[in-house]
KOLTINU-236159 format. One line per 5 residues: their letters; for each residue x, z, y negated of N, C-alpha, C, O. Coordinates in steps of 0.001 Angstrom, whole numbers, plus 500000, padded with zeros to 6 digits. Atoms other than C-alpha are relative to their C-alpha. Example, Ala and Ser with C-alpha at 12.3 -4.5 7.8 and 13.67 -1.06 7.14 Angstrom:
// KOLTINU-236159
AS	500890:500000:501190:512300:507800:504500:500900:500000:498800:501936:500665:498819; 499180:499940:501190:513670:507140:501060:499230:500730:498910:499739:500899:497802;
END
This chain:
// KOLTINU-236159
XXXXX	498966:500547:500872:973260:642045:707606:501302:500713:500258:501262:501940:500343; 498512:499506:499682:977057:642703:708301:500942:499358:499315:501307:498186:499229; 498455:500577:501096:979835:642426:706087:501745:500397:500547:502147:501561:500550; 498430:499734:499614:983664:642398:707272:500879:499035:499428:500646:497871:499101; 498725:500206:501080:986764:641831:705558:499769:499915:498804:500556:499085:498349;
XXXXX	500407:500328:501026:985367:641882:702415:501118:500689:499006:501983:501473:499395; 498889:499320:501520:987471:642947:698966:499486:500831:499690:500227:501715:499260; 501174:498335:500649:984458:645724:697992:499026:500404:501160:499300:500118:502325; 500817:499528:499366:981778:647122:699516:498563:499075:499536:498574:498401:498506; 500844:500649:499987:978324:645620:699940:499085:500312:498057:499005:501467:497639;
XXXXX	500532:500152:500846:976496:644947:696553:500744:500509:498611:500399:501076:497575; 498570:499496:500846:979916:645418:694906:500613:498560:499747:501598:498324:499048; 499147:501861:500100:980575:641148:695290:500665:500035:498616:500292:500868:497790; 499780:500612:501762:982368:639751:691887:499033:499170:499578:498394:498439:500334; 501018:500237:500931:980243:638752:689415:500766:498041:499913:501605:497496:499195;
XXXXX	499715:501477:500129:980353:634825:690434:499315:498900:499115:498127:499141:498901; 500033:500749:501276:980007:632090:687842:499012:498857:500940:498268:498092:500326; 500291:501313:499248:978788:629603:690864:499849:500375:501130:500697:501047:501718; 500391:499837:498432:977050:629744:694112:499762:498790:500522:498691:498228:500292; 500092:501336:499167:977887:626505:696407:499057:500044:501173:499509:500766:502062;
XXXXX	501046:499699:499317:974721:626304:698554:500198:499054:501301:500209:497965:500727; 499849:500827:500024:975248:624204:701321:497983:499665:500186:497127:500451:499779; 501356:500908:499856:971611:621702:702313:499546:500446:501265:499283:501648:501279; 500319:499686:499423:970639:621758:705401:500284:501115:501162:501369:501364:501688; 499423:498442:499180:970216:625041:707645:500359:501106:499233:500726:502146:499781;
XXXXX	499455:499253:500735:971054:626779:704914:498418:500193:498674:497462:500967:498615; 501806:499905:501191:968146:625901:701549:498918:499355:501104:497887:499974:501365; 500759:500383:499207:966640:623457:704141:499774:500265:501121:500710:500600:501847; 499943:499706:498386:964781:623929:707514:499931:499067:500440:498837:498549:500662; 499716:501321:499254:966374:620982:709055:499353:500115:501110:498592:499160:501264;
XXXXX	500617:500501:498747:965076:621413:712331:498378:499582:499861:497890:498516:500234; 500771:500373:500129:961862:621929:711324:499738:498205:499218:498788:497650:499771; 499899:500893:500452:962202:618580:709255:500207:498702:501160:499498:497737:501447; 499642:501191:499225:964186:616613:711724:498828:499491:501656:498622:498392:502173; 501295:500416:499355:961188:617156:714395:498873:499040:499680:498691:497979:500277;
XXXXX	501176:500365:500928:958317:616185:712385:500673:498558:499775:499966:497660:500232; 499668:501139:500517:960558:613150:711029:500468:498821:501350:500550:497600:501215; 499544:500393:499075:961735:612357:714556:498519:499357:500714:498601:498140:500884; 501318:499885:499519:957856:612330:716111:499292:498504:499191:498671:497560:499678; 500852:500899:500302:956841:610329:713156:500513:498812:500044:499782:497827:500139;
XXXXX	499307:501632:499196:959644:607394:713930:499459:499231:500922:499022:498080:500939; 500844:500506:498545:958404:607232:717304:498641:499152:500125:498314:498198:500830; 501299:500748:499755:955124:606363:716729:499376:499295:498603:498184:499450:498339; 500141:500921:500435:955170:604019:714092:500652:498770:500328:500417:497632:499922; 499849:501128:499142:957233:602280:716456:499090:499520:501127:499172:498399:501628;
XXXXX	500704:500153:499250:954875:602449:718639:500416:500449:501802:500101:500128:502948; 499696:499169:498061:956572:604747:721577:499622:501295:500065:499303:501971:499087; 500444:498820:500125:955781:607661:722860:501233:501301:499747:502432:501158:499989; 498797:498874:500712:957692:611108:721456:499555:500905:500847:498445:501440:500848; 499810:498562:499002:958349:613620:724046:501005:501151:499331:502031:501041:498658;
XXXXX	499003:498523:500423:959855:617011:723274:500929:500177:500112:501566:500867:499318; 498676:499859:499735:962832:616533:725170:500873:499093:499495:502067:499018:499785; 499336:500843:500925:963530:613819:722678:500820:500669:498996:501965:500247:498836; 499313:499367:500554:964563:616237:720325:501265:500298:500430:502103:499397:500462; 498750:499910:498787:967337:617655:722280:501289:499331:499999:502366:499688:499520;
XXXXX	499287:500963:499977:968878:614589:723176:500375:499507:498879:501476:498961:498808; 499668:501087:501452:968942:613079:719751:500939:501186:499199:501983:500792:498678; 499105:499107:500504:970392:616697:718335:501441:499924:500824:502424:499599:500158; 498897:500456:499169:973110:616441:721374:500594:499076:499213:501441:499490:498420; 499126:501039:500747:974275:613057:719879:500298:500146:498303:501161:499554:497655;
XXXXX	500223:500217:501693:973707:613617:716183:501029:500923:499189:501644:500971:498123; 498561:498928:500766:975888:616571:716239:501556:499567:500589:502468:499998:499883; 498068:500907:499645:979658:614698:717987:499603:499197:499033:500224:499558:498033; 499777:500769:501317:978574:611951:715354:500447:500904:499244:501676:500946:499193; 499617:499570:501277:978545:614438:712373:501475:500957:500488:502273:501176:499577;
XXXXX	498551:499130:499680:981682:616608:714058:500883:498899:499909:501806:499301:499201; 499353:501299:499751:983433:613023:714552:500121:499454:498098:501132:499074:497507; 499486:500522:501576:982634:612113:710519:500494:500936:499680:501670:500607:499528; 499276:498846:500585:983731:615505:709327:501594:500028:500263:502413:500627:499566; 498358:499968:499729:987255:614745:711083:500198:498711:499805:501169:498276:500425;
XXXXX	499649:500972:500669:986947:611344:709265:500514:499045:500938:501466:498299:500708; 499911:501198:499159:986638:609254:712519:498721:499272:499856:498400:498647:500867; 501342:500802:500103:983261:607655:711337:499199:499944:499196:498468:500912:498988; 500726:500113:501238:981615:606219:708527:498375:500112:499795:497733:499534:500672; 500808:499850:499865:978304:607232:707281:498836:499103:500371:497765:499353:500923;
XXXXX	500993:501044:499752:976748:604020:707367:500231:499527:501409:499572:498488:501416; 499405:500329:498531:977974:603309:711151:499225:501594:500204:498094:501165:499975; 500113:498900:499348:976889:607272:712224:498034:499421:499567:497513:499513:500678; 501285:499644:500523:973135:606833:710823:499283:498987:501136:498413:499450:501874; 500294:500329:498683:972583:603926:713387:500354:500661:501493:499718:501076:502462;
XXXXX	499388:499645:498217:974883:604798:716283:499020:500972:500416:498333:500963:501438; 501398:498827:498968:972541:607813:716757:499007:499579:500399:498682:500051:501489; 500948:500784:499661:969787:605726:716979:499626:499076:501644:498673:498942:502411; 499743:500651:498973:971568:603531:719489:500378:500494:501019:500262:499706:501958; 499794:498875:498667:972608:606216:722145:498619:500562:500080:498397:500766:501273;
XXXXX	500639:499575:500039:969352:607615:721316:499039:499397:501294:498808:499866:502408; 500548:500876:499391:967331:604701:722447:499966:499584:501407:498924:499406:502038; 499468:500246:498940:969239:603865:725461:500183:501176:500761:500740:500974:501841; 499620:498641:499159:969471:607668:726794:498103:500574:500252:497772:501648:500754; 501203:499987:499894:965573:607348:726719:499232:499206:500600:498328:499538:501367;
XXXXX	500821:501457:499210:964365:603734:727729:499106:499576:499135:498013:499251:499599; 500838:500258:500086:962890:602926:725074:500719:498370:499063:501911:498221:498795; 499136:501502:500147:963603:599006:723735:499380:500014:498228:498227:500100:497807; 500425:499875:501688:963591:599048:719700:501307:499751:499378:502219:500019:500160; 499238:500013:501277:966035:598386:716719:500321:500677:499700:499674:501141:498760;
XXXXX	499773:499244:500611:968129:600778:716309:500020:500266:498150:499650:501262:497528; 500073:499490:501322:968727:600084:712552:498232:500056:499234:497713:500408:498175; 501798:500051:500588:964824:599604:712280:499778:501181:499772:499454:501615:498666; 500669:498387:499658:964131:603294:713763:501161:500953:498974:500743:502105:498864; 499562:499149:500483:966773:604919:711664:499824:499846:498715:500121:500812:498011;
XXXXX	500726:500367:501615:965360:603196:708123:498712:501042:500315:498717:502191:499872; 501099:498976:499632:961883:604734:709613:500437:501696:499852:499929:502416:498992; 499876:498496:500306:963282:608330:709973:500515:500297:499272:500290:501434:498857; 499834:499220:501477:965229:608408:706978:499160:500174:499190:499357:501083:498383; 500930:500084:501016:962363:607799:705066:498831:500789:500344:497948:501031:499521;
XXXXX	500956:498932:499530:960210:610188:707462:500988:501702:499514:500696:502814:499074; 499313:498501:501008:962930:612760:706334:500373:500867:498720:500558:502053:498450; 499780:499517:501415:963537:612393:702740:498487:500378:499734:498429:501423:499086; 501145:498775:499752:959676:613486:703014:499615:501436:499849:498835:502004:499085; 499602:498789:499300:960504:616563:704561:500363:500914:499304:501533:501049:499664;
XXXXX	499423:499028:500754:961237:619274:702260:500103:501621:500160:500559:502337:499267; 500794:498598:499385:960168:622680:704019:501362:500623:499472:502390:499966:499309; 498577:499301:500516:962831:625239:702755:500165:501408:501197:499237:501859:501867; 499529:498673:499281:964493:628322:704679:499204:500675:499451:498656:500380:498389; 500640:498492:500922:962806:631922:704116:500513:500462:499105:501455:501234:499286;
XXXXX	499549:499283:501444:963495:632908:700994:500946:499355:498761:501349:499882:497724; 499490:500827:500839:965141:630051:699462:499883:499693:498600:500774:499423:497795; 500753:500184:501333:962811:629658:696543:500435:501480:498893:500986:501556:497795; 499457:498877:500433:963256:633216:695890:501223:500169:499492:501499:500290:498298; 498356:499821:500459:966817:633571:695781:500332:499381:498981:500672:499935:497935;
XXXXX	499922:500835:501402:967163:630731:693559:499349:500480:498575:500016:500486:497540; 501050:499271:500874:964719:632158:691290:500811:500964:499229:501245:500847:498083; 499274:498864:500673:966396:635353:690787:501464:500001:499905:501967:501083:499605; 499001:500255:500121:969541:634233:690739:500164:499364:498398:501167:499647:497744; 499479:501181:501290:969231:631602:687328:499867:500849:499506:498991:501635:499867;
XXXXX	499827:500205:500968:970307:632569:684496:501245:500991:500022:501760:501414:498987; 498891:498462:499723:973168:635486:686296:501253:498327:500986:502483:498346:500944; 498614:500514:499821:975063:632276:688102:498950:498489:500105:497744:498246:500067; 500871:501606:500619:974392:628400:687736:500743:499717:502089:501672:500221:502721; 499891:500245:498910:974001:626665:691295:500317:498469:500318:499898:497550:499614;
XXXXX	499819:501303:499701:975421:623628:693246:499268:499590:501294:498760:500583:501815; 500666:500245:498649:973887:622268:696317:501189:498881:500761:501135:497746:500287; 499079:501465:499723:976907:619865:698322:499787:500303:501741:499619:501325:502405; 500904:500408:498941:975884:618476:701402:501055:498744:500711:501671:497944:500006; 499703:500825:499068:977295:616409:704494:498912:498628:500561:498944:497760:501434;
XXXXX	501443:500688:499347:973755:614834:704502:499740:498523:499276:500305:498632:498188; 499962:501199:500330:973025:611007:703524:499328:500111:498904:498376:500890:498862; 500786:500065:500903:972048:610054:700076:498585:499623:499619:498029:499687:498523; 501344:500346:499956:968973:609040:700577:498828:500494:500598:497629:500260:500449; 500971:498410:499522:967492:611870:702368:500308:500878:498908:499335:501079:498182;
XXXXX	499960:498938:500935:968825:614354:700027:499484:500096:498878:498560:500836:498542; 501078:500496:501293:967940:613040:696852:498550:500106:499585:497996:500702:498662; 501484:499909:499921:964583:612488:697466:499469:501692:500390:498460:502093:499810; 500310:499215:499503:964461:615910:699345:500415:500785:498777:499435:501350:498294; 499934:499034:501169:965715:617819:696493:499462:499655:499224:499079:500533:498451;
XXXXX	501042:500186:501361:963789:616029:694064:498594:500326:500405:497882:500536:499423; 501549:499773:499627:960245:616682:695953:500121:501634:500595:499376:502178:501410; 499963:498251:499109:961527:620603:696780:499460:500727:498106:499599:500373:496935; 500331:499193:501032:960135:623086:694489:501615:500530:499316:501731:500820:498125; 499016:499157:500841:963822:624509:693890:500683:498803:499252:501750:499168:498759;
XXXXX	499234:500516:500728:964975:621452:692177:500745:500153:498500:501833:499723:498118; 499777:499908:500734:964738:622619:689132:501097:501300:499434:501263:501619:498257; 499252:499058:500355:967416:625630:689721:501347:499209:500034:502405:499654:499590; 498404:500801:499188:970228:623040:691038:500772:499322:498987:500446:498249:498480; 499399:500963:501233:972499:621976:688552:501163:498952:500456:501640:498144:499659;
XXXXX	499236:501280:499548:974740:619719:690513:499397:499609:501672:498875:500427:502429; 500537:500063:498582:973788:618143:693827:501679:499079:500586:502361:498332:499884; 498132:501054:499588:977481:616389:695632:499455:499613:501515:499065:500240:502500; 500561:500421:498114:976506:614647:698786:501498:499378:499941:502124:498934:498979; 499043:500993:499534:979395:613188:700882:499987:499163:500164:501117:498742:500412;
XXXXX	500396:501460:499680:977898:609841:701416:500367:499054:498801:500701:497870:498798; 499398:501190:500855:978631:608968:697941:501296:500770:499347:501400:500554:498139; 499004:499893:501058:981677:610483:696647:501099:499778:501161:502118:500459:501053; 498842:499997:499255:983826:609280:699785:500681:500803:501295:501535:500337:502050; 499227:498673:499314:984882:612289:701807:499190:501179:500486:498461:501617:499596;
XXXXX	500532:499404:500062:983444:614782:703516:500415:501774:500331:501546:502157:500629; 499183:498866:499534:983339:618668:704156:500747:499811:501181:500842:498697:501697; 499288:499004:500917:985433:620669:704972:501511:498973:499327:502523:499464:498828; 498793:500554:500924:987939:617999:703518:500159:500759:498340:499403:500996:497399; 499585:499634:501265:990174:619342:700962:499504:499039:498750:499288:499489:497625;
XXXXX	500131:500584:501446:989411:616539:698594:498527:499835:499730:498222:499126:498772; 501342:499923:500177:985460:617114:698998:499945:500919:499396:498856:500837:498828; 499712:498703:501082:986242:620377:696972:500724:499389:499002:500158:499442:497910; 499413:500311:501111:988443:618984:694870:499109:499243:499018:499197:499367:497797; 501108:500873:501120:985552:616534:693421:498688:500718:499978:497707:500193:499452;
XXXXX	500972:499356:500660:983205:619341:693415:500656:501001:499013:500124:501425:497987; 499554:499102:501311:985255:621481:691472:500427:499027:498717:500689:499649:497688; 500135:500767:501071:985614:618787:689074:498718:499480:499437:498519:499297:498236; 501478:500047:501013:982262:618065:688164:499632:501439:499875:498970:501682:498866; 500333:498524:500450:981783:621833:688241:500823:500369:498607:500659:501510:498177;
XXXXX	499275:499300:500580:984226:621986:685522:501097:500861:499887:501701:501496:499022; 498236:499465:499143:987113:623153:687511:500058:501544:499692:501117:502020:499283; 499824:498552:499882:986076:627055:687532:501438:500741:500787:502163:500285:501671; 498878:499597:498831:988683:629643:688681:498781:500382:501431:497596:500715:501446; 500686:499467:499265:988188:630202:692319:499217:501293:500581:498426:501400:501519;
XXXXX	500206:498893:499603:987723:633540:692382:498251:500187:499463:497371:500926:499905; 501464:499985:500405:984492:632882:690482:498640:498679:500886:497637:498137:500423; 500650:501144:499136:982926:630375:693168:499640:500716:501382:500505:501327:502010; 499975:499293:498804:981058:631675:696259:499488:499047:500811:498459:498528:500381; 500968:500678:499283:980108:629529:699164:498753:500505:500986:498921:501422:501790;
XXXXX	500578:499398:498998:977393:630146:701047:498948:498770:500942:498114:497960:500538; 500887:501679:498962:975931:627549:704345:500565:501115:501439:501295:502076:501686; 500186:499778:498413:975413:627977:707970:501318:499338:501332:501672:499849:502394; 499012:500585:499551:978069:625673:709203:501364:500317:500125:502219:499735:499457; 498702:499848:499797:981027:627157:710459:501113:499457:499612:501909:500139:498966;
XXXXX	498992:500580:500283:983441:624634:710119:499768:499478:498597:500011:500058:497539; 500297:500541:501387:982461:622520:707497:499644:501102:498578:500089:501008:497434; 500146:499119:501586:981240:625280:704920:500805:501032:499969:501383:501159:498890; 499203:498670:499903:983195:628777:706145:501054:499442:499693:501609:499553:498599; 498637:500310:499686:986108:627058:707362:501017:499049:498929:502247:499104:498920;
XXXXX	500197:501031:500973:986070:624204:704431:500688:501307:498652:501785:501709:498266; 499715:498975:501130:985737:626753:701684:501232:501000:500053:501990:501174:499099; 499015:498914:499943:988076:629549:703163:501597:498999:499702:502525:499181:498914; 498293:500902:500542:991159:626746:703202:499903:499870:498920:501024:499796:498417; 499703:500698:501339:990340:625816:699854:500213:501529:499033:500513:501468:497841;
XXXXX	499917:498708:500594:990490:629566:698801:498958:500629:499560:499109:501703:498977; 501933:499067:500143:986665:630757:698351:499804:500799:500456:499971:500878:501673; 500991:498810:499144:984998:633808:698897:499157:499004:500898:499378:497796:500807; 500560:500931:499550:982276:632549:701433:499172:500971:500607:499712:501948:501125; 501475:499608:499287:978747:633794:702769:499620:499463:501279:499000:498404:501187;
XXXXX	500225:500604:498557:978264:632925:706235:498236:500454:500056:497928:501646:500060; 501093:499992:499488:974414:632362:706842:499398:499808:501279:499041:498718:501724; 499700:500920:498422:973981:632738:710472:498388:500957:500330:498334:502126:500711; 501424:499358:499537:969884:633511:711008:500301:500271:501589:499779:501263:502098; 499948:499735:498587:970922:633340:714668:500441:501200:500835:500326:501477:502029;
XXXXX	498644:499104:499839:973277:636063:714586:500977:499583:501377:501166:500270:502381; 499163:500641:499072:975536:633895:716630:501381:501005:500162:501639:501843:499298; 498110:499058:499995:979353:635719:717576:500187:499266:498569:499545:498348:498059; 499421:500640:501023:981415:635204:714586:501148:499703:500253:501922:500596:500598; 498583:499981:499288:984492:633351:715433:501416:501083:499332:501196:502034:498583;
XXXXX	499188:498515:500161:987747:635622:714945:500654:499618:498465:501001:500496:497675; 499436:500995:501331:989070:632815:711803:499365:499192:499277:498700:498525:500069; 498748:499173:501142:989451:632426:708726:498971:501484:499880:497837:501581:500350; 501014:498932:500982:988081:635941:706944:498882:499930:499192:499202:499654:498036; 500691:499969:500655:985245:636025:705620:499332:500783:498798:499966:501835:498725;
XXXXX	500102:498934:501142:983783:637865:702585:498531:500708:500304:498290:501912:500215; 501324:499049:499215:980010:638401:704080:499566:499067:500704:499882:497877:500714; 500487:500811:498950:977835:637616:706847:497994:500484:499515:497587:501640:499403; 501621:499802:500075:973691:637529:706175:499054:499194:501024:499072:497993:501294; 501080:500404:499030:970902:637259:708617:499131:498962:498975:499173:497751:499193;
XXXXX	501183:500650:500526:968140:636063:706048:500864:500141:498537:501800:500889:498252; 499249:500280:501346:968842:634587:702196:499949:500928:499372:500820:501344:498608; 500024:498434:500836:967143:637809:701095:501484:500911:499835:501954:501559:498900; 498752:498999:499781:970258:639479:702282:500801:499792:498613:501356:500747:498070; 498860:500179:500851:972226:637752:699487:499929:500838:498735:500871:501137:498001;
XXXXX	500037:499817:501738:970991:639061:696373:500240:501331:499757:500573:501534:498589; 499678:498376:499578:971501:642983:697241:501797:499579:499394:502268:499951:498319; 498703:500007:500392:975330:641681:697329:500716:499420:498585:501621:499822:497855; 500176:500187:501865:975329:640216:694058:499873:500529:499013:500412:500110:497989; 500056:498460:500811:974512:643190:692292:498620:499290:499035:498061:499964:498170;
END
């Protein structure tokens, strides 16, 4: 665990009112999910699922979601198109919007959580109330937070699919801090895996922010951050 630029010292954080969580990669283990949900598409279409399918379908899935995040592409257009590069970068002859009804519904399934997710949440209620806001389609999430054991810590859930806009857009904060009750910021911490969208998102909007990077990837040189944690365990030490 490594902390730089921070305002205190480690397990010195401010006593935050709100911890913005983001969804996947972060409470959820998307990959693990998106395998399993990817595998079981395949062969209720009746093709075969190779390994290096994965891959390819992550390749495309991530310029879609970098492409909606800079608000060149709507969610209901991105949920096929992947489908349809998918298909065609494989050989295999199918419906795209068929196969991407199939894996949403093999994903909202899917609920497996990060290490220590349950935990954290746990010991966290009743010291700060939690949001969960998400880049991820309403109809995976929903279901996925309602069939996860931590549902019952989450007191708001904000997907971008239905309120219009997505991270790191300024006005995707602006309509979570309004159903939050419009806290000051200084009492709001984010914490997600996603560089741009959650660090970079939050830090413009003026948030402390938790960078969750299990990978221990470089950390780019911008904006500042307030901490960096390997595993979720890490968080709750800084919390006091």
């Amino acid at each position: 665990m490594a902390v730089a630029n921070a305002p205190s010292a480690p397990g010195n954080l401010p006593r935050y009112q709100w911890l913005l969580f983001d969804a996947d990669g972060t409470l959820f283990d998307y990959e693990r999910a998106e395998t399993a949900a990817l595998g079981d598409a395949f062969r209720q279409i009746g093709a075969d699922f190779e390994p290096g399918h994965v891959a390819i379908y992550r390749q495309i899935n991530q310029a879609l979601w970098q492409a909606l995040e800079r608000g060149h592409i709507r969610p209901d257009v991105l949920k096929v198109r992947r489908f349809e590069l998918l298909l065609a970068a494989v050989g295999v002859k199918h419906s795209a919007a068929d196969l991407s009804e199939i894996y949403l519904r093999s994903l909202a399934d899917c609920s497996e959580l990060e290490d220590g997710a349950d935990e954290v949440l746990r010991a966290v209620q009743g010291r700060c109330r939690v949001a969960v806001v998400t880049n991820g389609l309403q109809a995976v999430q929903r279901r996925r937070v309602e069939r996860s054991a931590i549902r019952r810590y989450i007191a708001h859930l904000i997907i971008s699919e239905e309120i219009g806009c997505a991270k790191p857009a300024r006005e995707y904060f602006d309509i979570t801090f309004a159903r939050l009750g419009h806290p000051a910021k200084n009492q709001v911490l984010m914490i997600g895996d996603n560089w741009s969208s959650d660090i970079q998102g939050a830090a413009d909007y003026g948030l402390d922010t938790c960078w969750y990077n299990p990978r221990r990837l470089p950390r780019p040189a911008t904006p500042a951050i307030t901490c960096e944690i390997a595993s979720l365990g890490d968080l709750l030490p800084l919390l006091g």
